[in-house]
C-alpha positions as CSV (number, residue, x, y, z in Angstrom):
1,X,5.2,2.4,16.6
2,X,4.8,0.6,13.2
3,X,2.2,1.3,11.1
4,X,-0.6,-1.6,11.5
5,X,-1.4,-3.2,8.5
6,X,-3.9,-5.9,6.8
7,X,-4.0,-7.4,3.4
8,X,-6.6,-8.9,1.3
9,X,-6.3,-10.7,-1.6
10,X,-8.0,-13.9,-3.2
11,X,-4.8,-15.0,-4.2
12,X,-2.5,-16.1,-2.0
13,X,1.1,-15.4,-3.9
14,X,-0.3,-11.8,-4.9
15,X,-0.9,-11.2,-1.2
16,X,2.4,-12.7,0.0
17,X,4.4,-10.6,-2.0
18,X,2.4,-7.1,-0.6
19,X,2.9,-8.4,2.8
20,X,6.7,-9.1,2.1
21,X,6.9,-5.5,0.0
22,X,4.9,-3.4,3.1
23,X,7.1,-5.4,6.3
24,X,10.5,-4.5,3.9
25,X,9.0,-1.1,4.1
26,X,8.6,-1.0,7.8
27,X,4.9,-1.9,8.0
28,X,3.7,-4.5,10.6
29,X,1.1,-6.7,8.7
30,X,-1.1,-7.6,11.1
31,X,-3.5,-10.1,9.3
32,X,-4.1,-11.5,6.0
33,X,-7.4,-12.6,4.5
34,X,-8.3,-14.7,1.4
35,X,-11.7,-13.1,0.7
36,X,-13.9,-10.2,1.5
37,X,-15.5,-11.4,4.7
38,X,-11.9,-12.3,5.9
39,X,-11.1,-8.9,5.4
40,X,-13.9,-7.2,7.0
41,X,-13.3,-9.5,10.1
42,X,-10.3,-8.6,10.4
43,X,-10.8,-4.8,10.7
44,X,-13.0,-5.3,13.4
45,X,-11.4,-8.0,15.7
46,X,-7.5,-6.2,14.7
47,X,-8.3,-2.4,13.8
48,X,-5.3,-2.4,11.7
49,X,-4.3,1.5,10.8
50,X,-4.5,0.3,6.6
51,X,-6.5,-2.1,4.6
52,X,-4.6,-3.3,1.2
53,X,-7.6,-4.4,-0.6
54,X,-7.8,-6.4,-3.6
55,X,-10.8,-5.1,-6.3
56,X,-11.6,-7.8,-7.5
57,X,-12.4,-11.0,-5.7
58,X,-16.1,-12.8,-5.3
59,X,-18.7,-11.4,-3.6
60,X,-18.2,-8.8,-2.1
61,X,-15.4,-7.6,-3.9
62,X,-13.1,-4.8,-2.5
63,X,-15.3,-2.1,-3.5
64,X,-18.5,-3.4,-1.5
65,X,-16.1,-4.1,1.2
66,X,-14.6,-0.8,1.6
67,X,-18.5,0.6,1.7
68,X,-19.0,-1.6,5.0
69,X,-15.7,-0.8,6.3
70,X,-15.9,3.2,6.2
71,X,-19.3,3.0,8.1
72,X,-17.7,1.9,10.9
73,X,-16.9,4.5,13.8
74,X,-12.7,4.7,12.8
75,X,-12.1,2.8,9.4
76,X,-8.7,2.0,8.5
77,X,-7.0,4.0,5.5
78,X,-8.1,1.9,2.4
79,X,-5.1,1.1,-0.5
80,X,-7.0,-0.7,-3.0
81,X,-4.8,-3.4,-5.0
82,X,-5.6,-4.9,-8.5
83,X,-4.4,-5.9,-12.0
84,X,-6.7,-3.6,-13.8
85,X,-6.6,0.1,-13.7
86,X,-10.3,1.0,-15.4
87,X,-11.5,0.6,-11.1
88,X,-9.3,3.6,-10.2
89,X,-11.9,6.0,-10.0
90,X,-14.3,3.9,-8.4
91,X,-11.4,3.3,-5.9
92,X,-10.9,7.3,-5.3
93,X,-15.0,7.8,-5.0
94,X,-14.4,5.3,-1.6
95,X,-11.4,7.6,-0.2
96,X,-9.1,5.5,-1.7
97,X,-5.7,6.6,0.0
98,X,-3.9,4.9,-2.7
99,X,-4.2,2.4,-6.0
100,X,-1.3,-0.2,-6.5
101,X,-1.3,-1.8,-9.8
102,X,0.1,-5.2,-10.1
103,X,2.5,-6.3,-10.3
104,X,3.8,-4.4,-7.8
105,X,6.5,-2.8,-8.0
106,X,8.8,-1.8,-4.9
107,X,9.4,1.7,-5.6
108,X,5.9,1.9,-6.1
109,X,4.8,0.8,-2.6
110,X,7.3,2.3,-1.0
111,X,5.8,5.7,-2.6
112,X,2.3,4.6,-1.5
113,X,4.5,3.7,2.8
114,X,5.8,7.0,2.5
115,X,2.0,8.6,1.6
116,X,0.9,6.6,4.4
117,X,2.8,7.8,6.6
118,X,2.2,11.4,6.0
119,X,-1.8,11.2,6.2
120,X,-1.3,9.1,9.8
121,X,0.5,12.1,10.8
122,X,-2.1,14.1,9.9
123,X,-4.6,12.2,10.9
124,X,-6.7,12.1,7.7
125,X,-8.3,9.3,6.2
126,X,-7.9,9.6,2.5
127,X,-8.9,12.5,-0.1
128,X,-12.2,14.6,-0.3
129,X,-14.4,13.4,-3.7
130,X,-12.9,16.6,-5.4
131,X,-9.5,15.7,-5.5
132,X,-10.6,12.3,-7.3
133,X,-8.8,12.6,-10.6
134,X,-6.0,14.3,-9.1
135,X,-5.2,11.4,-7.2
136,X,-6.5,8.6,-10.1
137,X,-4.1,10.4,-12.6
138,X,-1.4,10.6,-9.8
139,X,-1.7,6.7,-8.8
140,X,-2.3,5.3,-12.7
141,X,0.9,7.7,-13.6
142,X,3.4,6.4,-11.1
143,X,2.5,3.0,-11.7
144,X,0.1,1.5,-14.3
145,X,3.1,0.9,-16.8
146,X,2.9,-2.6,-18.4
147,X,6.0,-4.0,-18.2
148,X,7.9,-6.0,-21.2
149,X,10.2,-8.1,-21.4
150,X,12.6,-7.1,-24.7
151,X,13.9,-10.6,-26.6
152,X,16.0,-10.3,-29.5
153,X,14.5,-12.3,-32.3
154,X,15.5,-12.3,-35.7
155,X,16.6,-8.6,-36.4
156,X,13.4,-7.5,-34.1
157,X,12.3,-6.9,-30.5
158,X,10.0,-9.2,-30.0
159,X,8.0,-7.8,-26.3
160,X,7.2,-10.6,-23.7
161,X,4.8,-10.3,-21.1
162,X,6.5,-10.4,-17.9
163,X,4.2,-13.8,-16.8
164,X,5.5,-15.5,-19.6
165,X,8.8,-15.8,-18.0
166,X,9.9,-18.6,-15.9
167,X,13.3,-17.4,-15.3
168,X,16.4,-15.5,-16.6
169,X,19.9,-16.3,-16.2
170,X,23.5,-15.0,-17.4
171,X,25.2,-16.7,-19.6
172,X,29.1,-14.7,-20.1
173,X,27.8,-11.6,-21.5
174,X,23.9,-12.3,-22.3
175,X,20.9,-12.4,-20.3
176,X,18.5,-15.0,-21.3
177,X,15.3,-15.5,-20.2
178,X,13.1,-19.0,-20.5
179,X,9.8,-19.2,-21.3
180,X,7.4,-22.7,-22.0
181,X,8.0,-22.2,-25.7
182,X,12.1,-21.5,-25.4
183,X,14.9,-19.4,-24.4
184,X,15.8,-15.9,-25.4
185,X,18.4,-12.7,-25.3
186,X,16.7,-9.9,-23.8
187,X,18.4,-6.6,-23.9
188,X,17.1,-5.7,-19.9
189,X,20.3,-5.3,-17.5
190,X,20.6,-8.6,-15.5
191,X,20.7,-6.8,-12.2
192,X,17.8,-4.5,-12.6
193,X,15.1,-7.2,-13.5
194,X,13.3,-7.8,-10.0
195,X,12.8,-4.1,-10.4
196,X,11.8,-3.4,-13.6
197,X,9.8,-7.0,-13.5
198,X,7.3,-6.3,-10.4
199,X,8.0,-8.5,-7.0
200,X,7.2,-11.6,-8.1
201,X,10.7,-11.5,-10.0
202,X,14.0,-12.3,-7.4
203,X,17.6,-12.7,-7.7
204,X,18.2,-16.0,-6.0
205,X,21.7,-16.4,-7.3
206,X,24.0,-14.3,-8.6
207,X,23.5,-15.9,-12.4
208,X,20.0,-16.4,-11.5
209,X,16.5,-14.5,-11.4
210,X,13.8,-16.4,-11.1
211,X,9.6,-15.4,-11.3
212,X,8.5,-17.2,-7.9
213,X,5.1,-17.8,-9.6
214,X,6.3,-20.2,-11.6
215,X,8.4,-22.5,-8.6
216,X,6.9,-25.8,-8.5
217,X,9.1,-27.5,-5.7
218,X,11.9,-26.9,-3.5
219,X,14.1,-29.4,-2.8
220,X,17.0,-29.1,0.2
221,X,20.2,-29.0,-0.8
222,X,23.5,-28.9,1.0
223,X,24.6,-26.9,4.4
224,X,21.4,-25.4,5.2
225,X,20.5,-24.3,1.3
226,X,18.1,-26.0,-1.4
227,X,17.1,-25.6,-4.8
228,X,14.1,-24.2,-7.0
229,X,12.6,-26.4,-9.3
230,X,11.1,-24.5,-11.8
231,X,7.8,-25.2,-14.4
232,X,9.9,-26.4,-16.9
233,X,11.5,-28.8,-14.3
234,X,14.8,-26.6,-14.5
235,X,16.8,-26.9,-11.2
236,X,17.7,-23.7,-9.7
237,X,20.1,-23.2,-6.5
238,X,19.8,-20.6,-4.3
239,X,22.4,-18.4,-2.4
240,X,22.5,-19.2,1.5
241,X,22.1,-15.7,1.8
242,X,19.0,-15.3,0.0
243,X,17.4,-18.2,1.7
244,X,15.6,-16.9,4.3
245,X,14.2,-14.4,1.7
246,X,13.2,-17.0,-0.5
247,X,11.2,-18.7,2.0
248,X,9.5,-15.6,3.4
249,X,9.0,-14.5,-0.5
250,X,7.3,-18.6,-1.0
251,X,5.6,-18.2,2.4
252,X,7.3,-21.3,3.5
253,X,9.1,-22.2,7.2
């Protein structure tokens, strides 16, 4: 039987993409909540077997949340989720199973499945206070690395952040990237972007990878397909094989 999860985050393309990440990995997300008291309803009307928890939100925040939830008679393994690392040990003092630092990465959450799944076969729920910064040090190390994106401008590297891009695209034997203020060479392989990028970033196309945080529309298109339309109002198609992706990725039918 799948492992039975439930994710909470305040924002709703964060949470998405962890829901798509953990089902990829063999997961069964069982709920998703938009706040705190979301969450904590649905640990006691679904018992899922994991709560992917988001720090911060408003009141009560993940941390108050995970308090309330680990009083109850069975909690759920707590994964606590969040854009800045200075909670992690916070995180651990709550038996924290796990931190994931966005934006996620799948390796990453595939590391924290896979630590999942040996502590259910155990039957433990999380670490003892002691091993605190073992496991802060262990989570921050395999996965607090800020991502850049590498342009080439005028005989230097200028470093993007990642959020900057709308979208990147090959053109013969460059890769550039678009951002609001321009377009760019970047010296990162083409193929390894969604990767090296966190999960917001997807190949659509075979010439195109595109940051779904930035779609504004989609428009259909021909014989089943349809197209991106981008911040910038760029037009973007999208392989019929990767549509059903897309849409799962947009948390669209």
């Amino acid at each position: 039987m799948a492992i039975r999860a439930a994710v909470v985050d305040d924002e709703p393309a964060a949470r998405r993409e962890l829901a798509y990440l953990l089902k990829k990995n063999g997961l069964a997300v069982v709920g998703e909540a938009g706040d705190g008291e979301g969450g904590l309803s649905l640990v006691e009307t679904l018992k899922p077997d994991v709560l992917f928890l988001d720090i911060r939100m408003p009141p009560p925040g993940g941390i108050e949340v995970a308090r309330k939830v680990l009083q109850k008679p069975e909690p759920p393994l707590l994964v606590f989720t969040t854009a800045y690392d200075q909670y992690a040990v916070e995180a651990f003092e709550v038996d924290a199973l796990d931190y994931l630092v966005k934006p996620f990465s799948e390796e990453r959450v595939r590391q924290t499945v896979d630590r999942l799944a040996q502590e259910m076969a155990r039957g433990k729920r999380g670490f003892p206070p002691a091993k605190v910064p073992e496991k802060v040090a262990t989570a921050l190390g395999a996965g607090a690395v800020t991502a850049r994106v590498p342009v080439k401008a005028e005989g230097r590297l200028r470093l993007l952040d990642p959020a900057e891009v709308l979208f990147a695209y090959l053109q013969g034997h460059d890769v550039i990237v678009k951002t609001a203020k321009g377009s760019h060479v970047t010296t990162l392989d083409f193929s390894e972007m969604p990767h090296r990028l966190g999960a917001e970033f997807f190949r659509v196309h075979k010439s195109f990878v595109v940051n779904l945080r930035h779609v504004r529309e989609v428009i259909p298109w021909f014989k089943g397909t349809f197209e991106l339309v981008m911040q910038d109002g760029t037009r973007i198609p999208v392989s019929r094989s990767r549509v059903a992706e897309v849409k799962e990725r947009l948390g669209i039918n």
